[in-house]
C-alpha positions in Angstrom: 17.4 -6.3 -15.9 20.1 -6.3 -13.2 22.6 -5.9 -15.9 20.8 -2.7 -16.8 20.5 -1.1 -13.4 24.4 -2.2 -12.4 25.5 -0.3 -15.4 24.3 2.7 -13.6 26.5 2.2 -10.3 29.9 3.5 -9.6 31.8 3.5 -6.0 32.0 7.2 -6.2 28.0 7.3 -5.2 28.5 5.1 -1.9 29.0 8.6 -0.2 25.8 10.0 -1.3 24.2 6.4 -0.9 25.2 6.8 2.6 24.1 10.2 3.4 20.9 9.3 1.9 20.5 6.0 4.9 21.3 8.5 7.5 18.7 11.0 6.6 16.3 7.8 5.4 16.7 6.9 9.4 16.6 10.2 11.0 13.1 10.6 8.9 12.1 8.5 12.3 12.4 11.4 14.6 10.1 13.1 12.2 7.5 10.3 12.3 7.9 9.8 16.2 7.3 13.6 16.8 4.2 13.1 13.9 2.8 10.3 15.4 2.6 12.7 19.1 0.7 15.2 17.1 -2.0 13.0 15.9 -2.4 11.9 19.6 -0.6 13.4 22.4 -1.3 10.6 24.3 0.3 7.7 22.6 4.0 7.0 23.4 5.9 5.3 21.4 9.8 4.9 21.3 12.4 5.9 19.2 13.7 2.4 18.1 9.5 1.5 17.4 9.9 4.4 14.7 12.9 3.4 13.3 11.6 0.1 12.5 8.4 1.4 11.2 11.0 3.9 8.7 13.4 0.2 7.8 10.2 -1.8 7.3 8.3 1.0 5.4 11.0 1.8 3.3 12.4 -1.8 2.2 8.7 -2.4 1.6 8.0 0.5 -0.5 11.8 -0.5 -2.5 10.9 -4.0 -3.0 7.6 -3.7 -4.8 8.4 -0.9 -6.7 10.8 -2.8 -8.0 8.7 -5.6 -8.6 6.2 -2.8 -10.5 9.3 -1.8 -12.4 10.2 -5.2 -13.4 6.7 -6.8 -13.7 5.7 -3.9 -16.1 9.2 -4.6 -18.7 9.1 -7.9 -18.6 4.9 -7.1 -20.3 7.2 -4.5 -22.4 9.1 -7.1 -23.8 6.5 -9.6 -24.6 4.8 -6.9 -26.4 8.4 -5.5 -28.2 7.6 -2.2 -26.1 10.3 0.0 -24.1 8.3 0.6 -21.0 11.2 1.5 -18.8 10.1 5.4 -18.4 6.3 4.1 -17.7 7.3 1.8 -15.2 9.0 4.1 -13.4 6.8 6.1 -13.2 3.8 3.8 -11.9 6.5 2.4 -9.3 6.6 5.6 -7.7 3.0 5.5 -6.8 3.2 1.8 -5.9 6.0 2.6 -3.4 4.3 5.1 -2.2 1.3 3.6 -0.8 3.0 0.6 0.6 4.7 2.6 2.9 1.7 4.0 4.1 -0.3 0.8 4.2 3.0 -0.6 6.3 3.3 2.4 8.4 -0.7 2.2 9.0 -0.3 -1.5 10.1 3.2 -0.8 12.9 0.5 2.3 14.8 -2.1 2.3 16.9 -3.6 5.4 14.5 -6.8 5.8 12.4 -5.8 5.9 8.8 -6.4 9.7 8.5 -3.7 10.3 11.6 -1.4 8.0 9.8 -1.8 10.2 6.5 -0.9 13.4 8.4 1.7 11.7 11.1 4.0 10.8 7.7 3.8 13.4 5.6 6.9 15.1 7.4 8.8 11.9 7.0 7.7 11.0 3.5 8.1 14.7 2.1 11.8 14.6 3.9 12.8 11.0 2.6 11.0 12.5 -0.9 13.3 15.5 -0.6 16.8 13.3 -0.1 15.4 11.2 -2.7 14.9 13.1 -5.2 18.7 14.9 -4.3 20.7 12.0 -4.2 19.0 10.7 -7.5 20.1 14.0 -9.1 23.5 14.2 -7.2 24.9 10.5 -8.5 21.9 9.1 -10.9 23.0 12.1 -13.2 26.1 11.8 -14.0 25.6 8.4 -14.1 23.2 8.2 -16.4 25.8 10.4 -18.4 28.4 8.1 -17.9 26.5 5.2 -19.3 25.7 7.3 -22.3 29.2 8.4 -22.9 30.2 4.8 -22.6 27.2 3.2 -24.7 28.5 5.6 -27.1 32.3 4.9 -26.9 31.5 0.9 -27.7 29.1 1.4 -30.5 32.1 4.1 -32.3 34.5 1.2 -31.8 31.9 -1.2 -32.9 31.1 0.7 -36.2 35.2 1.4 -36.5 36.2 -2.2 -36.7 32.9 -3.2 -38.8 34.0 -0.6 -41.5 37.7 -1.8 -41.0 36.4 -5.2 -41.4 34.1 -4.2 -44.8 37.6 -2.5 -46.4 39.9 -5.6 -45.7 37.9 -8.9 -45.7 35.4 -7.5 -48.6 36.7 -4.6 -50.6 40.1 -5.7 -51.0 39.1 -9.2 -51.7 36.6 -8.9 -54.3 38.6 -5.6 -56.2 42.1 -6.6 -55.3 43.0 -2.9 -54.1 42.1 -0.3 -51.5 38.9 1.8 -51.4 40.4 5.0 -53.2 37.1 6.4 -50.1 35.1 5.7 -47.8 32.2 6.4 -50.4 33.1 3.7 -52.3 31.9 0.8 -49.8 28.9 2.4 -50.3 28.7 2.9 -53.9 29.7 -1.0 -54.0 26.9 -1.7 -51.6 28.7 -3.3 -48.6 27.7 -0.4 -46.3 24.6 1.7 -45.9 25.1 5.9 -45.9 24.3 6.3 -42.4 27.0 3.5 -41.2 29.5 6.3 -42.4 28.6 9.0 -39.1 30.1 8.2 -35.4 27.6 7.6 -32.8 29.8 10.3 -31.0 29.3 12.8 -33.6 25.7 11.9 -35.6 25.8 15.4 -37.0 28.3 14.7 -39.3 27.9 12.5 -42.5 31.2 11.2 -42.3 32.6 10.6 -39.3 35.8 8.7 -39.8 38.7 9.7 -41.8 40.4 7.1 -44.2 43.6 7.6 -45.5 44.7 4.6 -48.0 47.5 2.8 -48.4 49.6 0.1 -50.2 51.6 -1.4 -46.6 48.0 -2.8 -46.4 49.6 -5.2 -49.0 53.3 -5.6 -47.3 52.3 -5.5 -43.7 51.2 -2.1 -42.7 53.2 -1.8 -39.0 51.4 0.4 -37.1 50.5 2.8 -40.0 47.2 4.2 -39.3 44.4 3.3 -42.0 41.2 4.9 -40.3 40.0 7.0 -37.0 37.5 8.6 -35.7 37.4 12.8 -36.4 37.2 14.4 -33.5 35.5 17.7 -34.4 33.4 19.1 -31.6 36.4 17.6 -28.6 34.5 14.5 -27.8 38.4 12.7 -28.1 39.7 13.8 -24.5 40.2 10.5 -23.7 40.7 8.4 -26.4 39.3 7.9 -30.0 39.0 4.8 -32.4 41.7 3.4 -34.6 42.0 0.7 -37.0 45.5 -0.1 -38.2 46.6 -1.4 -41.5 47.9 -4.0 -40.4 45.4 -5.1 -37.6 41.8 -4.6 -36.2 40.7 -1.9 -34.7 40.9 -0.8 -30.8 40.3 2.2 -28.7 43.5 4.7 -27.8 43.6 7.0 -25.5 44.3 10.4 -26.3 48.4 10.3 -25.3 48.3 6.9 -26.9 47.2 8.0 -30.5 49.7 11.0 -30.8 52.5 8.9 -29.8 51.1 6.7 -32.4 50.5 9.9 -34.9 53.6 11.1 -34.3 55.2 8.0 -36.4 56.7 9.1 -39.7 55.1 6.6 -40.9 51.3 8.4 -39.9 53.2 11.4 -40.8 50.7 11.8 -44.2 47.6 10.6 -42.2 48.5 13.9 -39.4 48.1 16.3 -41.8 44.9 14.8 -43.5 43.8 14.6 -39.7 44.8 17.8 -38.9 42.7 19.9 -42.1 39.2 18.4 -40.3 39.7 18.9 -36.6 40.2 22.0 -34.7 43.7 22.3 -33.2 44.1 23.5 -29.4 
């Protein structure tokens, strides 16, 4: 679970992380100047209301996050995804603890609680809901981008694998396509698209060749088509003679500029659109 969540930090949202504290403690002033309203004759002090915010807050945080975690771990016992519902009820959850905790830290019938932090709340709510959209976003992009990066490579070097340690082992010779593997059987249809591009049936180009058989150097045997510019930085390759890795985009045209890719270029060139 804390794999899952890290995967969604970066440094670039410790700004935003920070703004949000600033504004999660200034809330206080809105709860001190609440708390007056409800009864003009209580006084309490600015550093009382700042601990009421901290103690609220990391309340509300910490069993929401319990909620979230209680309610995946009953997820995966039952082979369920119940990430988006336990969001969801941890909002809630977090919710009410920090008015239970604010409750407890006043002298204040519940009902002048309610109305002395819904300023605060709907503030802190506000920043929230900002700073979740201002770096959880693009993070969550990010993450996608990524997830879909390794499972391209992943599926690359799986095919790569299926042509040299199956194909040419059991037939002595090259795939003449990548059809072939499955017409053989050693790969299912789908297995064919890119995770990057799943609206394509064929997501890879494969160019055969016999330095498969005499050592291959850095020809190129298969990479991923890059039709709709999901390539800016970087594709996946599989060599000849080698597994496959990810290039990045100045990387692979040094590498496609070889005479000896000179064939695969042109091939490359006829499926993607050229800038």
């Amino acid at each position: 679970m804390l794999d899952y969540i890290r995967s969604f930090a970066f440094w670039w949202q410790l700004p935003m992380i920070g703004l949000f504290l600033l504004g999660w403690l200034g809330s206080a002033w809105l709860l001190r100047r609440g708390v007056r309203r409800q009864d003009p004759s209580y006084r309490t002090g600015a550093g009382h209301c700042i601990l009421a915010v901290i103690m609220a807050g990391v309340s509300a945080a910490i069993c929401g996050a319990i909620t979230f975690y209680v309610v995946n771990i009953i997820g995966k016992a039952a082979d369920i995804d119940l990430k988006i519902p336990g969001a969801i009820l941890a909002g809630p959850v977090a919710l009410a603890i920090a008015v239970l905790v604010t409750y407890a830290m006043f002298a204040l019938s519940f009902r002048q609680t309610l109305r002395a932090i819904v300023a605060p709340l709907a503030a802190v709510m506000l920043l929230a809901c900002a700073t979740a959209a201002a770096a959880g976003l693009p993070a969550i992009q990010a993450r996608r981008q990524a997830n879909q990066k390794n499972a391209t490579l992943e599926r690359l070097q799986i095919i790569h694998d299926v042509i040299v340690n199956h194909y040419l082992q059991d037939y002595g010779r090259l795939p003449k396509k990548l059809d072939d593997l499955v017409e053989k059987g050693l790969l299912k249809v789908d297995f064919l698209r890119s995770p990057r591009d799943p609206g394509e049936p064929i997501g890879f180009l494969y160019l055969p060749t016999d330095d498969m058989l005499t050592g291959g150097g850095r020809r190129i045997l298969l990479c991923e088509i890059c039709r709709h510019g999901q390539c800016e930085e970087g594709r996946a390759i599989g060599l000849a003679n080698g597994g496959g890795r990810w290039y990045g985009d100045k990387e692979f045209h040094e590498l496609l500029s070889l005479s000896e890719n000179r064939d695969f270029a042109d091939a490359l060139k006829k499926l993607e659109p050229q800038k």
